[in-house]
N, C-alpha and C positions, 0 to 999 in steps of 0.2 A: 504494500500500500504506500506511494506516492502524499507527503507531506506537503500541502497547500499552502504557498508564498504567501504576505501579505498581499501581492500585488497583483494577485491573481482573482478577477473580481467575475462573480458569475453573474448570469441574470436571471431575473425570476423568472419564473413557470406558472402558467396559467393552465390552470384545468379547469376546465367550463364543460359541464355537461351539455348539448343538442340533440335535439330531436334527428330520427335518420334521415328527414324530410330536408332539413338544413343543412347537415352535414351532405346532403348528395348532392345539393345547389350549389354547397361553397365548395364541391370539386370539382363540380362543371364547370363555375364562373372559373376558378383556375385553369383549366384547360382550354378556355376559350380567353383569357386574358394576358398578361405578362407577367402574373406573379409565380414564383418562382414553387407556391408550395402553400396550403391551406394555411399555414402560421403566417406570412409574409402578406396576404392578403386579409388578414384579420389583423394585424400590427397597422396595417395602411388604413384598414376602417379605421378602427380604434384614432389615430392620428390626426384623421381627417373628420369626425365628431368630434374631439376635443376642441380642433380649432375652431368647428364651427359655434363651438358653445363657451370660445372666447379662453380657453386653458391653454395656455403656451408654454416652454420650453421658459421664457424669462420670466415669470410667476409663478413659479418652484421658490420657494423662501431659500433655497440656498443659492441660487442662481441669484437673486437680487442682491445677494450681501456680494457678490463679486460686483456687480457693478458697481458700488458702492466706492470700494477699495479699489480699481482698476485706473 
């Protein structure tokens, strides 16, 4: 077993149960789209909801104190 660096940072993991009806849509819409893989096309939903509902990437409270300081 392999002893994990501080520097070594994972990402979470989402486990979301769906229905089979949805799960068979989101691997159509993959194969008729450009994303790469059912996860990659739910990270781009996800993304692109956020924005619309005004949550960005610089209203993260840890991201503002860098601007702050910069």
């Amino acid at each position: 077993m392999s002893e994990r660096k501080p520097s070594d940072k994972r990402l979470p993991v989402w486990q979301v149960p769906v229905t089979e009806t949805l799960d068979k849509l989101l691997e159509q819409a993959v194969r008729e789209d450009t994303h790469v893989s059912k996860s990659d096309l739910v990270r781009d939903a996800v993304r692109e909801k956020l924005a619309k509902m005004g949550f960005t990437y610089e209203k993260l409270p840890e991201n503002r104190k860098r601007e702050h300081f910069a």
